[in-house]
BAVOVO-462347 format. One record per residue (C-alpha): residue in one letter; chain; x, z, y. Coordinates in Angstrom, 2 decimals, decimal comma. Last residue first. Layout:
% BAVOVO-462347
REC resn chain       u       w       v
REC    A     A       X       Z       Y
...
***
This chain:
% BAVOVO-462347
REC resn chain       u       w       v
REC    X     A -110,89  104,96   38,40
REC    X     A -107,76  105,78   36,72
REC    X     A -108,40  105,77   32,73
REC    X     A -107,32  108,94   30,96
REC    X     A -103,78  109,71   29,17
REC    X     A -104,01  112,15   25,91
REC    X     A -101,56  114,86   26,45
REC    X     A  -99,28  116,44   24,14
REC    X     A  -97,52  119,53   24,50
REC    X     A  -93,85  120,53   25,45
REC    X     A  -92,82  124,18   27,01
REC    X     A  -89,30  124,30   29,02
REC    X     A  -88,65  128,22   29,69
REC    X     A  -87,61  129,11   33,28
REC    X     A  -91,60  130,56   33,95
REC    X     A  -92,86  126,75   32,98
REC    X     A  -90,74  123,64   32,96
REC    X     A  -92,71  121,44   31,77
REC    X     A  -92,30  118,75   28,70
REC    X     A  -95,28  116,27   28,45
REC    X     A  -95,39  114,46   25,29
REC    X     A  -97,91  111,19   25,21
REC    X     A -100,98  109,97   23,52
REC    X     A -101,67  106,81   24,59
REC    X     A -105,79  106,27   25,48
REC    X     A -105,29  104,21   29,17
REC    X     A -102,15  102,47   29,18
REC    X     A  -99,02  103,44   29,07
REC    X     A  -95,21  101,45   30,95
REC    X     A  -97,20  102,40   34,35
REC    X     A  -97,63  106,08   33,61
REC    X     A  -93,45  106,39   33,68
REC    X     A  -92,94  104,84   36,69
REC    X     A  -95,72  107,02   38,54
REC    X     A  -94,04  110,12   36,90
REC    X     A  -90,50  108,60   38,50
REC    X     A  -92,33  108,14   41,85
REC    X     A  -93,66  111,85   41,79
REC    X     A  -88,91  113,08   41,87
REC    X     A  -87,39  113,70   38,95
REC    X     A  -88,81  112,65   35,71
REC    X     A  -86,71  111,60   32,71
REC    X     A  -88,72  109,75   30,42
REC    X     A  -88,29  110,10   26,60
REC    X     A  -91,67  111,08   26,26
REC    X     A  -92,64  112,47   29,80
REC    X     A  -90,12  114,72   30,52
REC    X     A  -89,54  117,23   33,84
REC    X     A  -92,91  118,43   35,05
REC    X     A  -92,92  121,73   36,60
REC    X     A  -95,68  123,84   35,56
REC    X     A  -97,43  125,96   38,35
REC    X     A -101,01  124,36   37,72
REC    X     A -101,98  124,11   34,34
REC    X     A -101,01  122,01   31,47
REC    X     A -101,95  123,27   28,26
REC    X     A -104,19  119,76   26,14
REC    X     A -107,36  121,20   27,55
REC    X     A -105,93  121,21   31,05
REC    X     A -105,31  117,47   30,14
REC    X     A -109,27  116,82   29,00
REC    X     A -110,40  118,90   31,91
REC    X     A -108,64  116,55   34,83
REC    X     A -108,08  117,78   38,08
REC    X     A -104,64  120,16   36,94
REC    X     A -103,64  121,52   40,51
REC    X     A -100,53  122,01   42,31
REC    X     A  -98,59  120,65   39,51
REC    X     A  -94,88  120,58   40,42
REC    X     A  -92,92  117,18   39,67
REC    X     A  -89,29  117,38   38,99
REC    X     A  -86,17  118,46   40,31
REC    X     A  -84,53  121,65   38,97
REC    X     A  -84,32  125,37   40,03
REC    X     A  -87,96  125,95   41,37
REC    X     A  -88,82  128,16   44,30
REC    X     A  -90,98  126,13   46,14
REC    X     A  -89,31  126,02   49,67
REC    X     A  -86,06  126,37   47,90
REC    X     A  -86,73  123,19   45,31
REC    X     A  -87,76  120,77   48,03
REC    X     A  -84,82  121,82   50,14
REC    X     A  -82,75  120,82   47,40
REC    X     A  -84,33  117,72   46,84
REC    X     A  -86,65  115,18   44,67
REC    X     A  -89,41  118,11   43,98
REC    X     A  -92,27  115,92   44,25
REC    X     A  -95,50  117,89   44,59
REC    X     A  -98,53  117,40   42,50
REC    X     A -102,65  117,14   42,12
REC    X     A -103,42  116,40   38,27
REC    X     A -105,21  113,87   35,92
REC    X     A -102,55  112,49   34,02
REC    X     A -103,28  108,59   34,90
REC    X     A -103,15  105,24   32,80
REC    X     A -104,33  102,03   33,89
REC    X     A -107,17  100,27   31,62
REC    X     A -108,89   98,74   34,42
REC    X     A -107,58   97,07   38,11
REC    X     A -110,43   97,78   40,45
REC    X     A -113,49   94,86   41,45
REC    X     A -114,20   94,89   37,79
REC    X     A -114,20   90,80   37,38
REC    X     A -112,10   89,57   40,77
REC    X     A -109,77   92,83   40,68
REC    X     A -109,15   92,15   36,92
REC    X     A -108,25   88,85   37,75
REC    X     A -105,88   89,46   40,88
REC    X     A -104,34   92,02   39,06
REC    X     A -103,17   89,47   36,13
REC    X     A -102,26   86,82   38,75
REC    X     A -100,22   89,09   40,61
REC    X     A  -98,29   90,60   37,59
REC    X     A  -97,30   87,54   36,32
REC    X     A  -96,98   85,53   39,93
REC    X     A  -93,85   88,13   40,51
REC    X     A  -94,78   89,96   43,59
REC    X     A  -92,04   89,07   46,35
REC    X     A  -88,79   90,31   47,74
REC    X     A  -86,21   89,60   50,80
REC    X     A  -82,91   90,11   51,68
REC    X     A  -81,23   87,07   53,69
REC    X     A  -80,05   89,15   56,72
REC    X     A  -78,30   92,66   56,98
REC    X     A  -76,22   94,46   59,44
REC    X     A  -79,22   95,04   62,20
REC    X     A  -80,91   96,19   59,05
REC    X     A  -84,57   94,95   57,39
REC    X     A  -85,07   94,46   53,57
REC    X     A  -87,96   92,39   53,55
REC    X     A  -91,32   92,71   51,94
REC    X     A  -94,42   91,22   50,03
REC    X     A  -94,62   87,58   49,40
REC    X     A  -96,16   86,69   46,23
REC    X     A  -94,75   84,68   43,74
REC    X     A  -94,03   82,17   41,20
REC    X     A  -96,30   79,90   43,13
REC    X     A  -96,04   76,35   41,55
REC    X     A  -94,63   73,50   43,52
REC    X     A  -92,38   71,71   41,82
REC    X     A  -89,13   73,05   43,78
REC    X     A  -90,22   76,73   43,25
REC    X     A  -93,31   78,35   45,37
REC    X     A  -93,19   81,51   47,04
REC    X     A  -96,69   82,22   48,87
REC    X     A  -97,70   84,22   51,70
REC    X     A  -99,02   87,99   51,47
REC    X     A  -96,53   89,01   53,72
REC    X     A  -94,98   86,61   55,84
REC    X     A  -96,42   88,02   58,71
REC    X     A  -93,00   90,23   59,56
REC    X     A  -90,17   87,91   58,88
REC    X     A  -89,00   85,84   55,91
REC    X     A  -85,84   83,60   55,21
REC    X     A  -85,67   82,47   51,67
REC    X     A  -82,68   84,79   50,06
REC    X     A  -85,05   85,65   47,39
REC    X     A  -85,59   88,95   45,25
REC    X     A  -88,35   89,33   42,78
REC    X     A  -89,77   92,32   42,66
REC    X     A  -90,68   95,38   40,02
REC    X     A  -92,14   98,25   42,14
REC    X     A  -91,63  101,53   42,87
REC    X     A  -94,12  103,51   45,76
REC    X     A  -92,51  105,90   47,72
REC    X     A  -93,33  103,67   51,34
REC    X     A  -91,54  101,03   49,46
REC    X     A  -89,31  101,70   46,47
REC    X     A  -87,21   98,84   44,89
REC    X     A  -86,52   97,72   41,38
REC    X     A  -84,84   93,97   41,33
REC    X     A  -86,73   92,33   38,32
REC    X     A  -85,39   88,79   39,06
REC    X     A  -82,42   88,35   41,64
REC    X     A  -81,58   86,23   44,06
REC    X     A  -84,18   83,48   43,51
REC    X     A  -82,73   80,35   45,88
REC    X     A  -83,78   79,56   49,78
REC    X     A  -86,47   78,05   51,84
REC    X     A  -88,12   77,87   54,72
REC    X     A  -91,73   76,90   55,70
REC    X     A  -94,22   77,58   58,65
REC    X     A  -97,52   77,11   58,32
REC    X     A  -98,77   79,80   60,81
REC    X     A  -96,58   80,64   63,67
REC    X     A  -98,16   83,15   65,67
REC    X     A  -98,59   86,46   63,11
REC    X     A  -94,94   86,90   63,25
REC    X     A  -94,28   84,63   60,81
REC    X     A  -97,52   83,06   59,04
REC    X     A  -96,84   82,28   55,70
REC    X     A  -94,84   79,51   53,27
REC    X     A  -91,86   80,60   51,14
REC    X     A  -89,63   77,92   49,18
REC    X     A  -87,50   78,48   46,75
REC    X     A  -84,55   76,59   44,80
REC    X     A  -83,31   78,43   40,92
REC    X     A  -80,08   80,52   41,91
REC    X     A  -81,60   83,43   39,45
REC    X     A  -83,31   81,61   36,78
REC    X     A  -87,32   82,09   36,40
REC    X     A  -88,98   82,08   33,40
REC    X     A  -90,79   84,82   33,66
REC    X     A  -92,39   84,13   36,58
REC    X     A  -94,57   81,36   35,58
REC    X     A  -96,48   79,17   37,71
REC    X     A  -99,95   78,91   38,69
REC    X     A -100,75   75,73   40,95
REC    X     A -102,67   77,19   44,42
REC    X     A -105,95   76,28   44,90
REC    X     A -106,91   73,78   47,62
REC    X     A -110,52   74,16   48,82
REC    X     A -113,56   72,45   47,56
REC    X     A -116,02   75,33   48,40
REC    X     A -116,27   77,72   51,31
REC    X     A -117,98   81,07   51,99
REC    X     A -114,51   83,07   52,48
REC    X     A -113,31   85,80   49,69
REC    X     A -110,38   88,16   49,64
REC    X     A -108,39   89,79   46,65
REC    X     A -105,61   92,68   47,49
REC    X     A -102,25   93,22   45,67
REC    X     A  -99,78   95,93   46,71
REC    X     A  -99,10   96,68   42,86
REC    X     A  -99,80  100,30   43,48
REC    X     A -102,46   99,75   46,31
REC    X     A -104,58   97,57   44,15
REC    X     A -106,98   96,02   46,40
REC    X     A -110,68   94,35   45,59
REC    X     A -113,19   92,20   46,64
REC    X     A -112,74   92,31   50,13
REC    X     A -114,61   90,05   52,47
REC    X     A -113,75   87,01   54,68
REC    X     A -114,67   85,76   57,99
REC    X     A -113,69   82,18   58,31
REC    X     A -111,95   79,98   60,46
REC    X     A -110,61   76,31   60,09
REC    X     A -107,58   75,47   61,79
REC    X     A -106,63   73,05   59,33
REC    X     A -104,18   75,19   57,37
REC    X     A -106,96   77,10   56,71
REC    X     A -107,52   80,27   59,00
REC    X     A -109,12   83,95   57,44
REC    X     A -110,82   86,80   59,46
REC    X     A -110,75   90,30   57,95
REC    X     A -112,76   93,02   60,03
REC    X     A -112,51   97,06   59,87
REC    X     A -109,27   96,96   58,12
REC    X     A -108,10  100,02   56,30
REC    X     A -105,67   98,11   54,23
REC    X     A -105,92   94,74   54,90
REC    X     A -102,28   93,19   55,05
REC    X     A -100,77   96,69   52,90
REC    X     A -102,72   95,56   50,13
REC    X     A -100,91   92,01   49,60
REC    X     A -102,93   88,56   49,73
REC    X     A -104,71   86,67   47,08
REC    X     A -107,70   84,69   47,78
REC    X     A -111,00   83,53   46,68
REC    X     A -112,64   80,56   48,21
REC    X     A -114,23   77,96   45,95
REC    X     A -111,59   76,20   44,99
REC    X     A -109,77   78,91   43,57
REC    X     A -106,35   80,68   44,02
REC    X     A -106,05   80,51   47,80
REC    X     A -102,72   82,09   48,81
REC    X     A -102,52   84,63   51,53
REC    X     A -100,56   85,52   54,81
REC    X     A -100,32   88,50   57,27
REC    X     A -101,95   89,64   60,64
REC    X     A -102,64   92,72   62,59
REC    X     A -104,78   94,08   65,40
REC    X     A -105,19   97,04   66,37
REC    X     A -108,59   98,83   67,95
REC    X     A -109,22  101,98   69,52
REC    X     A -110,96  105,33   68,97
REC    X     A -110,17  108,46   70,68
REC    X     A -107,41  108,21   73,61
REC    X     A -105,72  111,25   73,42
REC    X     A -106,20  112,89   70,32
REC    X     A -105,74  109,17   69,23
REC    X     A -107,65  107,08   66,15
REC    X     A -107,16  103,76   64,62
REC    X     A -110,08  100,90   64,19
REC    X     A -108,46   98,18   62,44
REC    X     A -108,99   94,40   63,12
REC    X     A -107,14   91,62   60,92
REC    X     A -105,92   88,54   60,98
REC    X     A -104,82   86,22   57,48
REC    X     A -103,65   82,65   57,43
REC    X     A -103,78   80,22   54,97
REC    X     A -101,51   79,02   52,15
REC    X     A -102,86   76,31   49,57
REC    X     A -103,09   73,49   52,05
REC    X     A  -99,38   73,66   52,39
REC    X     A  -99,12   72,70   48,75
REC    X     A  -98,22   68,94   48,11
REC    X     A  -97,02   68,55   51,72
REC    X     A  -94,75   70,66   50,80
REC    X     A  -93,26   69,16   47,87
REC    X     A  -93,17   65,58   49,29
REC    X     A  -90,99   67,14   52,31
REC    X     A  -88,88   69,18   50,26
REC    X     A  -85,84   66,39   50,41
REC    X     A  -83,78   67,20   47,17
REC    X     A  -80,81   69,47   47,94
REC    X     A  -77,48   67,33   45,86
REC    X     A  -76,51   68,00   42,68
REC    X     A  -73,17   66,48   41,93
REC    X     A  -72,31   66,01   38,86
REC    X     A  -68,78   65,22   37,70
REC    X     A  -67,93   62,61   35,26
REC    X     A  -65,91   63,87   32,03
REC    X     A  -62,38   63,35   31,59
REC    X     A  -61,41   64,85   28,02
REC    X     A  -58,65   67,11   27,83
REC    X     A  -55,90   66,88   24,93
REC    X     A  -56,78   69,02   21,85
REC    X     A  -54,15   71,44   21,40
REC    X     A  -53,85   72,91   17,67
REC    X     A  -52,16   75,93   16,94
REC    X     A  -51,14   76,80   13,16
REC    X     A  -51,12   80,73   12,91
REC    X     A  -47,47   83,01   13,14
REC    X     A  -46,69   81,82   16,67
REC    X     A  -43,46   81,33   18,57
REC    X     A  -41,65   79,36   16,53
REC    X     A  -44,73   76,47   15,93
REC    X     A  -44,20   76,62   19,57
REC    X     A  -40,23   76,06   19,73
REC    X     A  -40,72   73,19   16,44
REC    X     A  -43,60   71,33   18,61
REC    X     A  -41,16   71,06   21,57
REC    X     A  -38,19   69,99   19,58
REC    X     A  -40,40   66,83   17,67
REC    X     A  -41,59   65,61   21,06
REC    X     A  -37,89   65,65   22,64
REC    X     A  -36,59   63,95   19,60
REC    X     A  -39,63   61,41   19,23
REC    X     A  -39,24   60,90   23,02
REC    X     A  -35,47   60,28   22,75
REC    X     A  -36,13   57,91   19,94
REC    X     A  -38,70   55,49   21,58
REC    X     A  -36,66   55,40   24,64
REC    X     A  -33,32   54,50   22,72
REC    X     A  -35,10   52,32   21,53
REC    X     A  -37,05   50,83   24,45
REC    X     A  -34,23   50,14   26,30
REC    X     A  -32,05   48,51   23,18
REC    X     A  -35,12   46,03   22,95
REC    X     A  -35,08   45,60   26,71
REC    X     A  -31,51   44,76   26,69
REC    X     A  -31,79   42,30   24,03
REC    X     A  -34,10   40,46   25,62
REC    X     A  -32,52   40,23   29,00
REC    X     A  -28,92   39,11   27,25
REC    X     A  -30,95   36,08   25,32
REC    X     A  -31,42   33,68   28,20
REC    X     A  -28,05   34,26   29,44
REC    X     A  -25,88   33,46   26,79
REC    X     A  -28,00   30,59   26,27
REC    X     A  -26,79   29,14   29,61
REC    X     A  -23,93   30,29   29,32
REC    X     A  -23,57   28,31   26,24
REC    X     A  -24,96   25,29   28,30
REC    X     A  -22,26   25,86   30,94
REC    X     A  -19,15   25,79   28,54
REC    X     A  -20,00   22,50   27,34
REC    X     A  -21,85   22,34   23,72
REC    X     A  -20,21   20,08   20,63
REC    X     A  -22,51   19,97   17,93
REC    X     A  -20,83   19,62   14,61
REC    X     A  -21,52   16,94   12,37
REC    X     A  -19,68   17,95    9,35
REC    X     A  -20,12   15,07    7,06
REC    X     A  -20,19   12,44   10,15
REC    X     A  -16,72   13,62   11,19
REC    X     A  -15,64   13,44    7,70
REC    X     A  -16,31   10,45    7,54
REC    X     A  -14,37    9,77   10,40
REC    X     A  -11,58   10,90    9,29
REC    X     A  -11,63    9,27    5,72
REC    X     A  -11,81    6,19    7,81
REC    X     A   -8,71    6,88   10,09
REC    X     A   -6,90    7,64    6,96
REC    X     A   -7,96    4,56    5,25
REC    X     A   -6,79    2,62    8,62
REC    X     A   -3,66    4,26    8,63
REC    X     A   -3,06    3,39    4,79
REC    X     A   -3,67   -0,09    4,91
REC    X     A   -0,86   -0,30    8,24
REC    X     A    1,58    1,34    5,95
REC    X     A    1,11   -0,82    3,13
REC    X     A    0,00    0,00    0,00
***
């Protein structure tokens, strides 16, 4: 073979070779290029592991410490958004309007009596609520007690002259009639199921002038146990703003029922927003009974003519050494039967502690007419029990 054969065999074998292998040829700037489109990626997927496994180490240390610190297994649920509520004051316009026919206006005329000046005249004025159609009304005791005239005003401006059906001093409920039919009666609620911070509204006649007017407020309190002019009653207590008139006016909640009846505020130059009413339960039951029997029936009484011995003075002046109730005189032949007599201190009734003549009046209110009851007195320094069988109060 010749040399010039064999270069051109070689140069073949070369470039067959060259076609064998085939290998792409890049310039510098295309693998750059490349370089660069891959660097980001890889980055990020370093990033994120070394993310991923510092939070797993973190996570994993902070569950060890508190498993450490506690003998019982401990598991946190994460908090829950939940939408807020807002509850705003509906607009009582609708609800008014709905029951400002059912409050009226009550004036009175009592004839009062002065060394000085003989007889005269006062005038006075309260509230009511009409509970029937055809005229009767409830209002408190204290509006018409003693009153020589009752006169009545509708929310209209009407005027009538009404009459007295009935009063219950002890309850401070009264029942009045007017000669009218198709009135507005008041919607009955229910006081015992009240919730303090439930909304209020009170309708009377403030200072005797300013009949119709509204306010309102929240319940404050629900069987709030006061004493007015020594008697002890059972109120409601509202923050609803009421003045002198109010009284015998209606509380109504935010559908419109009465749920009670107006009665008294606690006055102070210190205090505001203290004020009480009749829970519609016990007004609507009196009302009733004063409607059918003219009186309230079936309430208990012991039959005897006392002194409260509340004080220390008390007990000086009448020589006893404890608080209680002194019997003066026994009125009642059934419970002078039973050993009570005049002279004996009363200091149990039952399991009732009695203190002071509105504790005994507390007590009688929780029997009715019939019970059988243990009286403990205090008689000569020795305590003496008996039973007594409670009579009907007429």
């Amino acid at each position: 073979m010749d040399e010039n054969n064999y270069s051109n065999e070689e140069t073949n074998l070369v470039k067959d070779e060259e076609k064998v292998i085939d290998v792409p040829v890049y310039s510098t700037r295309e693998v750059e290029k490349k370089t660069n489109k891959k660097m980001p990626l890889i980055l990020w997927m370093v990033f994120t592991l070394l993310l991923c496994t510092a939070s797993s180490y973190f996570t994993a240390k902070y569950v060890a410490t508190k498993m450490q610190n506690t003998n019982e297994t401990t598991v946190v649920y994460e908090a829950v958004p939940t939408n807020t509520v807002v509850y705003e004051t509906s607009d009582l316009s609708d609800v008014v309007s709905d029951i400002e026919n059912t409050v009226v206006e009550v004036y009175t005329e009592t004839v009062q009596y002065n060394v000085f000046y003989g007889e005269y005249v006062t005038s006075g004025a309260g509230s009511g609520v009409i509970i029937s159609s055809d005229g009767y009304i409830i209002t408190n005791n204290h509006v018409i007690a003693n009153a020589k005239s009752i006169r009545v005003t509708l929310h209209d401006g009407t005027d009538y002259s009404a009459v007295l059906i009935g009063t219950d001093a002890d309850t401070d409920i009264a029942v009045l009639k007017i000669d009218a039919t198709g009135l507005q009666p008041v919607v009955m609620g229910d006081s015992s199921s009240l919730k303090v911070g439930q909304t209020c509204i009170a309708i009377g006649n403030p200072l005797g002038t300013l009949g119709g007017t509204v306010t309102s407020g929240i319940v404050s309190a629900l069987s709030r146990e006061i004493t007015i002019d020594g008697q002890r009653m059972t109120l409601l207590q509202t923050n609803t703003t009421i003045n002198p008139g109010n009284s015998g006016g209606g509380l109504f909640d935010i559908n419109g029922s009465l749920i009670g009846i107006v009665n008294a505020k606690y006055s102070s130059t210190d205090i505001e927003g203290i004020g009480f009413a009749i829970p519609v339960d016990v007004a609507r039951t009196i009302a009733e009974d004063l409607i059918k029997n003219g009186r309230v029936t079936g309430r208990a009484m012991l039959g005897v003519k006392t002194y409260s011995i509340e004080n220390d003075r008390m007990a000086q002046y009448y020589n006893v050494s404890r608080y209680g109730v002194l019997v003066s005189e026994v009125t009642l032949q059934s419970t002078a039967d039973a050993g009570l007599r005049a002279g004996d201190l009363i200091i149990m009734m039952d399991d009732h502690d009695i203190q002071s003549y509105s504790d005994l009046k507390a007590a009688l209110a929780l029997y009715k007419a019939g019970d059988n009851v243990q009286l403990t007195v205090l008689r000569d320094d020795r305590e003496v029990s008996f039973r007594v069988t409670l009579a009907e109060k007429q």
